[in-house]
C-alpha positions as CSV (number, residue, x, y, z in Angstrom):
1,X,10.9,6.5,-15.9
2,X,8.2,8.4,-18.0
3,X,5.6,6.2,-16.7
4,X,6.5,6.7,-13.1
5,X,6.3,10.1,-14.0
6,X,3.4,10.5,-15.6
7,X,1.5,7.3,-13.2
8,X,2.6,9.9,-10.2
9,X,1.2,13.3,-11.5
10,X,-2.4,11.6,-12.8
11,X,-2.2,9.9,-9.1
12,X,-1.1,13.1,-7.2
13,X,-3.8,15.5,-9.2
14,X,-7.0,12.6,-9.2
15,X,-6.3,12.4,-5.2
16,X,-6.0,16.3,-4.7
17,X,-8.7,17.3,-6.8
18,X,-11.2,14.8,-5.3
19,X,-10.1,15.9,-1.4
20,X,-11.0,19.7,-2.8
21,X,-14.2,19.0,-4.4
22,X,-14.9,17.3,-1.3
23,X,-14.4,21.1,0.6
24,X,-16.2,22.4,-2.4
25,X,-19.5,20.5,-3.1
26,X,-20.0,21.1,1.0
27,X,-19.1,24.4,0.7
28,X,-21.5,25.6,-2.1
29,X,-24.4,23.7,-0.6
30,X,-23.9,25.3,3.2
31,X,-24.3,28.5,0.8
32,X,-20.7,29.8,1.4
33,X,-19.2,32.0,-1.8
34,X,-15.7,29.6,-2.9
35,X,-13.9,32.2,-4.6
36,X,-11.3,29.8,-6.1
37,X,-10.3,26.0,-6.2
38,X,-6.7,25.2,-7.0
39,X,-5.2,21.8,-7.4
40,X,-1.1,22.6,-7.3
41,X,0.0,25.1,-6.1
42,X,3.2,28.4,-8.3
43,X,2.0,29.4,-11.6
44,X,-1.2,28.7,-12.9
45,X,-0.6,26.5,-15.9
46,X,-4.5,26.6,-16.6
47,X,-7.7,29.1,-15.2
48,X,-11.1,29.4,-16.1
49,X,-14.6,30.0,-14.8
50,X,-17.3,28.3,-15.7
51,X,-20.5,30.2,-16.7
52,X,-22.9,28.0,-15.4
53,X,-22.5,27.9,-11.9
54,X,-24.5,27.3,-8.6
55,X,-26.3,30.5,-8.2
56,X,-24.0,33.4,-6.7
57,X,-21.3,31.6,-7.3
58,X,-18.5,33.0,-9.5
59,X,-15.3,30.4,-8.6
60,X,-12.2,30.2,-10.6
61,X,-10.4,27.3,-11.0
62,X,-6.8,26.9,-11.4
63,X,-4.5,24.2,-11.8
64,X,-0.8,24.9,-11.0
65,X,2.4,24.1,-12.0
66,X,3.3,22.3,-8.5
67,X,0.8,19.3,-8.0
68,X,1.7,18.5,-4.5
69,X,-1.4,20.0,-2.8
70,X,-4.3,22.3,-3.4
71,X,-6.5,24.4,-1.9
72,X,-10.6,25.9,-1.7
73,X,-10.3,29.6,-0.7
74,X,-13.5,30.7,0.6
75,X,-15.2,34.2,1.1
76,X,-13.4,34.7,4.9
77,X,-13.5,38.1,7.0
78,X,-10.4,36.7,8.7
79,X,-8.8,36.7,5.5
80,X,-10.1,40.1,3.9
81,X,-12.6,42.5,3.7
82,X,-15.9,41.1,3.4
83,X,-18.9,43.1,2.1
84,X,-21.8,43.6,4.1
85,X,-24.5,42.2,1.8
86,X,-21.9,38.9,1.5
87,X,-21.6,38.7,5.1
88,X,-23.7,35.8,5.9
89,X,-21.8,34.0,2.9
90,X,-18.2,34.5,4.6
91,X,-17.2,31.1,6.0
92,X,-15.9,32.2,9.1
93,X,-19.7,33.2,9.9
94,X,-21.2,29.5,9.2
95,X,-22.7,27.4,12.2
96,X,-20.4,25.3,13.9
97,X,-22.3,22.3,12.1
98,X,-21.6,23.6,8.4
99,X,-17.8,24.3,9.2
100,X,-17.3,20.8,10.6
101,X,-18.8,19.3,7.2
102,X,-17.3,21.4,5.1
103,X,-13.9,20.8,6.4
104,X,-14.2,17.1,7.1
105,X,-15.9,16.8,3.7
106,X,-12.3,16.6,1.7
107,X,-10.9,13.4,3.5
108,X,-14.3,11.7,3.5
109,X,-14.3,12.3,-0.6
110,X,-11.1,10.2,-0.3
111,X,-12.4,7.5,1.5
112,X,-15.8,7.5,-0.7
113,X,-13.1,7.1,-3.7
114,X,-11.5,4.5,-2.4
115,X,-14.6,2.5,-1.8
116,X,-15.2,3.5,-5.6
117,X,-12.2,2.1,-6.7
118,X,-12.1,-1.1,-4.9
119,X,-15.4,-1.5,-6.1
120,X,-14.6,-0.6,-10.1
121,X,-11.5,-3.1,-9.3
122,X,-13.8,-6.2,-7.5
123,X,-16.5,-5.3,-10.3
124,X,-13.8,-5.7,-13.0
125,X,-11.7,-8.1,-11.5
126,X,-7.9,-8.8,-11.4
127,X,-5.4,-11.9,-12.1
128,X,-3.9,-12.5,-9.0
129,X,-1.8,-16.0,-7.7
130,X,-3.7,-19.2,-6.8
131,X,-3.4,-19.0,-2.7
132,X,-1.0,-22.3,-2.5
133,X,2.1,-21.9,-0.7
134,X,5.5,-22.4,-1.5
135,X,8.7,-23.7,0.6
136,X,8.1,-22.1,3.6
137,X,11.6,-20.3,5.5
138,X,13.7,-22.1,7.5
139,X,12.9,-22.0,11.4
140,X,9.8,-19.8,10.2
141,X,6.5,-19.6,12.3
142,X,5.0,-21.8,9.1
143,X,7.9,-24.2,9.0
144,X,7.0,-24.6,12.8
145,X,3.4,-25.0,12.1
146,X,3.7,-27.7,10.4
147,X,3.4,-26.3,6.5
148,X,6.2,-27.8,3.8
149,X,5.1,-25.7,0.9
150,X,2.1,-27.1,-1.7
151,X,-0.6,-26.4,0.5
152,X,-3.7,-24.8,-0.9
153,X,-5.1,-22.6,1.6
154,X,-9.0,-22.1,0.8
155,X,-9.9,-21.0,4.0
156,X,-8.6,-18.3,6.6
157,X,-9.3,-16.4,9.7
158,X,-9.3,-14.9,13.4
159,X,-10.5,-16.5,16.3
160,X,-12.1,-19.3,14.9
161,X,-13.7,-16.5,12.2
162,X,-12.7,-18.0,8.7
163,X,-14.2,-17.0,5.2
164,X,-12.9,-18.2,2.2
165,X,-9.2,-17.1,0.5
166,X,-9.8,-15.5,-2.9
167,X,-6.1,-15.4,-3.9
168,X,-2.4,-15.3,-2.8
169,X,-2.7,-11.8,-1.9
170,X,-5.9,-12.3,-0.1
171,X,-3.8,-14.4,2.1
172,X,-1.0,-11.8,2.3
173,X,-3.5,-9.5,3.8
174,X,-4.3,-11.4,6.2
175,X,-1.3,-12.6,7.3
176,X,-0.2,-8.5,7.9
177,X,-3.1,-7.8,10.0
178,X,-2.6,-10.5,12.0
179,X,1.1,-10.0,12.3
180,X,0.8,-5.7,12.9
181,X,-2.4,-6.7,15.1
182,X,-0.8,-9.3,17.0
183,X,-3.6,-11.7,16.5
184,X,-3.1,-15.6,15.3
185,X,-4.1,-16.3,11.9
186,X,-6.0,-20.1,11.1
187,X,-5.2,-21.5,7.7
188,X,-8.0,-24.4,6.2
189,X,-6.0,-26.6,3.8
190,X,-7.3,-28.3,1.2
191,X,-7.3,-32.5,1.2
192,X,-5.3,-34.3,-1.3
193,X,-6.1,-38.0,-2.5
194,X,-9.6,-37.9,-0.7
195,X,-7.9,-36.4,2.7
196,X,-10.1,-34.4,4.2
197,X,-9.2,-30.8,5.1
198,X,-7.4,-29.9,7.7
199,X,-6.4,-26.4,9.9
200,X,-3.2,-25.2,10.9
201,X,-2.6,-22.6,13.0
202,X,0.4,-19.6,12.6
203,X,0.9,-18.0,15.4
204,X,1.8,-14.2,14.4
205,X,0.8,-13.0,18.0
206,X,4.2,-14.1,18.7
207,X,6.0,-11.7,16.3
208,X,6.2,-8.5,18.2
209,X,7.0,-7.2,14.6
210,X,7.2,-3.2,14.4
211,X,7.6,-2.9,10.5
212,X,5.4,-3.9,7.2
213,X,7.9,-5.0,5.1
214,X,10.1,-8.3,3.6
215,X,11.2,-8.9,6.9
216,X,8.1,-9.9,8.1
217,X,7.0,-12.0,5.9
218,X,10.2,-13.8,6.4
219,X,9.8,-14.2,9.8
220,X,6.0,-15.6,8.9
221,X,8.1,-17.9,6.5
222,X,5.2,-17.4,3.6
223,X,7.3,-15.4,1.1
224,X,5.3,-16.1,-2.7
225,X,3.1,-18.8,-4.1
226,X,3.5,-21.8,-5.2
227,X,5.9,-21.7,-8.4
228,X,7.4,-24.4,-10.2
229,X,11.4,-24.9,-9.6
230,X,12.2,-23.7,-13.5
231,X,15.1,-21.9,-14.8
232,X,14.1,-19.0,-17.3
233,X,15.9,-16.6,-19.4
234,X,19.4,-16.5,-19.1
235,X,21.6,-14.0,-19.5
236,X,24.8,-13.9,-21.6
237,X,28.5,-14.5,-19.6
238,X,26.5,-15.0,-16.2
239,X,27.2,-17.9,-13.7
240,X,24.1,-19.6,-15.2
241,X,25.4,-19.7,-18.8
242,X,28.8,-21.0,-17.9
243,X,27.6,-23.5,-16.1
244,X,25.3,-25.2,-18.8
245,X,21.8,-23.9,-17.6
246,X,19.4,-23.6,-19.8
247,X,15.7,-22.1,-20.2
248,X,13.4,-24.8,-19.1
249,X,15.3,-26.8,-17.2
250,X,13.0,-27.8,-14.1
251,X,15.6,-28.0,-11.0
252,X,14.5,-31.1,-9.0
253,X,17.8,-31.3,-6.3
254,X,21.1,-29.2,-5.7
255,X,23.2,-31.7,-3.6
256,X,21.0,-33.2,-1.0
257,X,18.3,-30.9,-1.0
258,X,15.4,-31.3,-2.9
259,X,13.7,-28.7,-4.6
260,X,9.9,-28.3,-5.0
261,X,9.5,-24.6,-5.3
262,X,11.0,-21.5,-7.2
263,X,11.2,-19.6,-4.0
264,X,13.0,-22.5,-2.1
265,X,15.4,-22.2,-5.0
266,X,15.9,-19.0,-5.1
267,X,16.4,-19.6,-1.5
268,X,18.5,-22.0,-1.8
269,X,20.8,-20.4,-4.4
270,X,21.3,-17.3,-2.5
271,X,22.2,-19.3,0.7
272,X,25.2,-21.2,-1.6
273,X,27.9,-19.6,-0.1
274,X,30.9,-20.4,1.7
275,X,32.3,-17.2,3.9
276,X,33.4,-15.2,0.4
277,X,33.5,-17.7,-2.0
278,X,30.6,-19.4,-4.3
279,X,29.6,-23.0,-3.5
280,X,30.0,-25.5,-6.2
281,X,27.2,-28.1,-6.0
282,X,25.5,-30.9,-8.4
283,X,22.1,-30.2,-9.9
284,X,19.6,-32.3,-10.9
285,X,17.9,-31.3,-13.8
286,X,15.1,-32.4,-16.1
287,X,15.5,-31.2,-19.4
288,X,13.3,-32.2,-21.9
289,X,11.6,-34.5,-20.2
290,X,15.1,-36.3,-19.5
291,X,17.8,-36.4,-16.1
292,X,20.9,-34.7,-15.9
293,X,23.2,-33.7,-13.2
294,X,25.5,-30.9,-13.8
295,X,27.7,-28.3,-11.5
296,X,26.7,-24.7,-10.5
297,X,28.9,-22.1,-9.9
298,X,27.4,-19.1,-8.6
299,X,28.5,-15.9,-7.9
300,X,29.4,-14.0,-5.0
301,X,27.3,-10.3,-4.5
302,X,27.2,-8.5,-1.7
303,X,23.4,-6.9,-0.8
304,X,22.5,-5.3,2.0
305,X,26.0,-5.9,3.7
306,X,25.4,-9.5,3.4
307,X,27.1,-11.9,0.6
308,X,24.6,-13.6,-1.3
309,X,24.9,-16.0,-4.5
310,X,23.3,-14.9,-7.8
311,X,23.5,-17.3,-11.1
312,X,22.5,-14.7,-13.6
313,X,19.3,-16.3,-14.9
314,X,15.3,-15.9,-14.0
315,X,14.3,-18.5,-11.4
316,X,11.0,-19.6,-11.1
317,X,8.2,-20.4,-13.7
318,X,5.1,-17.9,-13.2
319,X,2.4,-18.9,-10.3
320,X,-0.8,-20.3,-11.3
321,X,-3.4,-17.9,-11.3
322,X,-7.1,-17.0,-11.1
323,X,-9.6,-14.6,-11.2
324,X,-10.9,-12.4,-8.7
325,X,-14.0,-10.1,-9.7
326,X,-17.3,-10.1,-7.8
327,X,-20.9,-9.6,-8.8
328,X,-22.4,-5.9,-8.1
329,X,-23.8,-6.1,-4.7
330,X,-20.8,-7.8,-3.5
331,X,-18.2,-6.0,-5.0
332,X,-19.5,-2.9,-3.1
333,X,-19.9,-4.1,-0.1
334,X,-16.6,-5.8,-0.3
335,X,-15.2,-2.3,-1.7
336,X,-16.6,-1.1,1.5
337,X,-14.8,-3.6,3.9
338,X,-11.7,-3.2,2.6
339,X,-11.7,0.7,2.8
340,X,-12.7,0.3,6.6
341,X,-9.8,-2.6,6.5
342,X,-7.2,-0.4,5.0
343,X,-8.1,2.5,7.5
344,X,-8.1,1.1,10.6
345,X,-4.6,-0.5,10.1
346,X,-3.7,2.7,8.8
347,X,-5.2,4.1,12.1
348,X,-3.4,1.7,14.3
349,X,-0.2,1.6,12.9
350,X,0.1,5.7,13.4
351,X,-1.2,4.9,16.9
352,X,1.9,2.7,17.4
353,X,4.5,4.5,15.9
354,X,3.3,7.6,17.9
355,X,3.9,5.5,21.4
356,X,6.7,3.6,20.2
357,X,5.9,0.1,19.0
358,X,5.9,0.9,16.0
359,X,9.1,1.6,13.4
360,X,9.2,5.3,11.9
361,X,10.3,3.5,9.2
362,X,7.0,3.0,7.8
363,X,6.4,6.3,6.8
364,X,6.5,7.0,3.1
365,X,7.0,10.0,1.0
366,X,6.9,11.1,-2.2
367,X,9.6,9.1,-4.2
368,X,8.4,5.6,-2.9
369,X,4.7,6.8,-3.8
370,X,6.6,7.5,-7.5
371,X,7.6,4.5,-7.9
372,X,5.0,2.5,-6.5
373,X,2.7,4.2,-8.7
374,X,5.3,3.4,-11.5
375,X,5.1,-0.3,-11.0
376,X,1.5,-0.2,-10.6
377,X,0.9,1.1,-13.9
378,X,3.0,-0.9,-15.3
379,X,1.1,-3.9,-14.0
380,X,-2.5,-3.3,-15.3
381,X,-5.2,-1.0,-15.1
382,X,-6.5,-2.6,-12.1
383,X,-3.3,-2.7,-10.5
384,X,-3.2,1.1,-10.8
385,X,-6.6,1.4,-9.3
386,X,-6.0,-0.6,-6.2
387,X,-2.5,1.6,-5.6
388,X,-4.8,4.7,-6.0
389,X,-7.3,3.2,-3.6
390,X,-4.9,2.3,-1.0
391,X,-2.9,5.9,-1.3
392,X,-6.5,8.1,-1.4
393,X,-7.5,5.9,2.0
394,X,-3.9,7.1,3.4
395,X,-4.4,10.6,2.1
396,X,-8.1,10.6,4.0
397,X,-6.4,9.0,7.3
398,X,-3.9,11.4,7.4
399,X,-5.9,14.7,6.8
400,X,-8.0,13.1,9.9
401,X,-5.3,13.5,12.1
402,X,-5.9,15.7,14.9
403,X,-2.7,17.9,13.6
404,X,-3.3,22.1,13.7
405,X,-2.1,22.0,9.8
406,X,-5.1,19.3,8.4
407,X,-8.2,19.2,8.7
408,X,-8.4,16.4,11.8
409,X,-6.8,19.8,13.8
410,X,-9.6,21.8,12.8
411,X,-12.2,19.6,13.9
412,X,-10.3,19.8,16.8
413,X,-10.8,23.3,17.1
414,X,-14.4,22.7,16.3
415,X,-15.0,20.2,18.6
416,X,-13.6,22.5,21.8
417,X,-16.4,24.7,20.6
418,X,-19.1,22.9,20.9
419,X,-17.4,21.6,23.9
420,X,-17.1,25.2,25.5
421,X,-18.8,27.3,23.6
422,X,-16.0,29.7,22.9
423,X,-13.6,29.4,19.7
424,X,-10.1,29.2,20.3
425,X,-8.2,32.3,20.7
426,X,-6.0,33.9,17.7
427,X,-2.8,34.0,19.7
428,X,-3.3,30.2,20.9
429,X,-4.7,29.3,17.3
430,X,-1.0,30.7,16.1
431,X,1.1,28.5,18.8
432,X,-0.9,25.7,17.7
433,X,-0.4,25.9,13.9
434,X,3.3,26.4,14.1
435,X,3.6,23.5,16.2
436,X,1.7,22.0,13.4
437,X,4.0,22.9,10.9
438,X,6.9,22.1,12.9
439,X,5.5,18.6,13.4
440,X,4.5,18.1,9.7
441,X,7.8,19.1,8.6
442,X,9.4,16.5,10.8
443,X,7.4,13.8,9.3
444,X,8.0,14.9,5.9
445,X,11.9,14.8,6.5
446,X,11.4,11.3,8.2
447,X,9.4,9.9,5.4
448,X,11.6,11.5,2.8
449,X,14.5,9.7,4.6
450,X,13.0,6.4,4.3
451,X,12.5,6.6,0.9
452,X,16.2,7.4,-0.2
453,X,16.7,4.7,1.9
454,X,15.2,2.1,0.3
455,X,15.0,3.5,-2.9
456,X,18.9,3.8,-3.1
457,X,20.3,2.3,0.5
């Protein structure tokens, strides 16, 4: 729980204060006065002002007690009293050219720090899963296609397009574009025995799915790697205990079915159920090295208003793993492509929900930010730095949006400007901003919803 808290608070006040400095750096070099820069908002915990600052500057910076948000306030004559001699250093009185890149200077710092993470991350580099699949899903679009689980995918792409799959969650990526983009994703597999490689085709244009989560990747039928079928710990008085499993044993078969895969066993464990009772069935086993059948009795859960079996015990040995850093040149550019990746998916799957084909319930808030950045942290520095990268891209995405509230709605404003030559009026400038609100709020609610419900649903 600390380090959720304290993994949310470093991510909140990194991501705010590099969206300010953004409004600030721009700011001070278009020769407007900032007169303070806040990240958080209440109480000021901590204030100073730095003597050394850009000539005819005198800012103070704050940082207050609550870190969701912050703020530049700039010399303004719509805001206060501005003396003459300061005039031409009031914001308000900037050309329409420095206003624009002052205010759209906040979300593109987010999107230059997410380039600068992914980069730090590819530059580092991260241990990630080997890409070879697992037990595909029953009556999946992978099952379909042909797959069985085993297959090392080295190659993947878009019409005809492919480049080479670093990693498990290389492939994962691809698979969601192709799914939330409806476009067909081509696997290359590796050859086995001197085979030579072959292609295989899963059709996600097909999926007409509306939501990024486990769901989809069901329907895909590619759930996790490649794991071998092992029993781990156990825990004391569960199913697994009683009935004589023990750490190590590799499961080979439960009644006819044989077993290649952790996932397929978990699968197939969770599936061994008969209407409200557990399903007794024989397993074969290797344990040290030597057979033995013995019978499993699960037990009966019920998740998600569904009964499910659960032995008690940690199913699957870990993936096989590799690697993943790339030289300097690369990892920028690649640091690069996956920031314009990340956005545009963010991008299009705001487009859909707005029209409809898209689920609202892909909006997060606050408490499943928490606790991703809780899990991140608890993964590895890298880890952490790729949750930051993909939350500063969102943070940039969102501020874009063309809402009255962010700084996308007063580009807006900006752009009608240029358009017309006039500045929108006060009384239609107030309409528009409580609209704003009114639609922010809304979100806010809707995202908070989501995450109660699948933090604690």
């Amino acid at each position: 729980m600390l380090l959720t808290v304290i993994a949310f608070v470093v991510a909140l006040g990194v991501l705010i204060a590099v969206h300010e400095y953004g409004h600030y750096r721009v700011a001070v070099a278009c020769g407007v006065k900032v007169e303070r820069f806040s990240v958080g908002f209440g109480k000021a915990l901590l204030r100073w002002q730095p003597k050394r600052q850009h000539p005819g500057q005198q800012t103070e910076f704050v940082i207050g007690a609550f870190p969701f948000g912050g703020y530049v306030k700039m010399l303004d004559e719509r805001e206060g009293p501005v003396a003459p001699e300061e005039r031409h250093r009031a914001f308000n009185t900037q050309p329409l050219r420095s206003r624009a890149a002052i205010v759209a200077a906040g979300p593109i710092a987010n999107l230059l720090l997410a380039v600068a993470l992914y980069t730090a991350v590819n530059w580092i580099g991260v241990q990630e899963p080997v890409a070879k699949l697992g037990r595909p899903v029953a009556a999946s679009l992978a099952e379909a296609a042909g797959l069985r689980g085993g297959e090392h995918v080295t190659q993947a792409g878009f019409d005809g397009d492919l480049s080479p799959v670093q990693s498990f969650e290389d492939l994962r990526w691809r698979m969601t574009r192709g799914a939330l983009d409806g476009h067909d994703l081509t696997l290359e597999i590796a050859g086995e025995g001197g085979k030579p490689a072959r292609q295989v085709l899963l059709p996600l244009s097909r999926m007409e799915t509306k939501d990024a989560d486990p769901q989809m990747f069901r329907k895909i039928g590619v759930l996790a790697p490649l794991t071998r079928p092992e029993i781990g710990e156990v825990m004391a008085g569960s199913a697994a205990e009683r009935s004589g499993l023990r750490n190590g044993d590799v499961v080979r078969a439960i009644g006819d079915t044989a077993i290649v895969d952790g996932q397929q066993l978990r699968e197939v464990i969770r599936a061994s159920v008969d209407g409200d009772q557990p399903r007794v069935q024989a397993w074969r086993l290797e344990r040290g090295g030597q057979p033995l059948t013995i019978d499993v009795k699960p037990e009966v859960r019920e998740e998600g208003g569904a009964k499910v079996a659960r032995i008690g015990a940690y199913v699957g040995a870990a993936p096989e793993m590799v690697t993943v850093r790339q030289g300097l040149v690369d990892g920028v550019w690649r640091g690069v492509v996956r920031t314009w990746e990340v956005s545009a998916l963010t991008v299009r799957m705001m487009g859909k929900m707005v029209i409809g084909e898209a689920s609202l319930k892909n909006l997060s808030g606050p408490l499943t930010i928490a606790d991703y950045a809780g899990k991140s942290a608890s993964l590895g520095f890298t880890q952490y730095l790729v949750f930051l990268a993909l939350i500063s891209v969102s943070l940039g995405v969102l501020n874009l949006m063309p809402l009255p509230v962010l700084d996308g709605g007063h580009l807006m404003y900006y752009l009608w400007e240029g358009l017309t030559g006039k500045s929108v009026s006060d009384a239609w400038m107030e309409r528009l901003q409580r609209g704003g609100v009114a639609l922010l709020l809304v979100m806010m609610s809707v995202a908070l919803f989501n995450d109660v419900t699948r933090l604690f649903g």
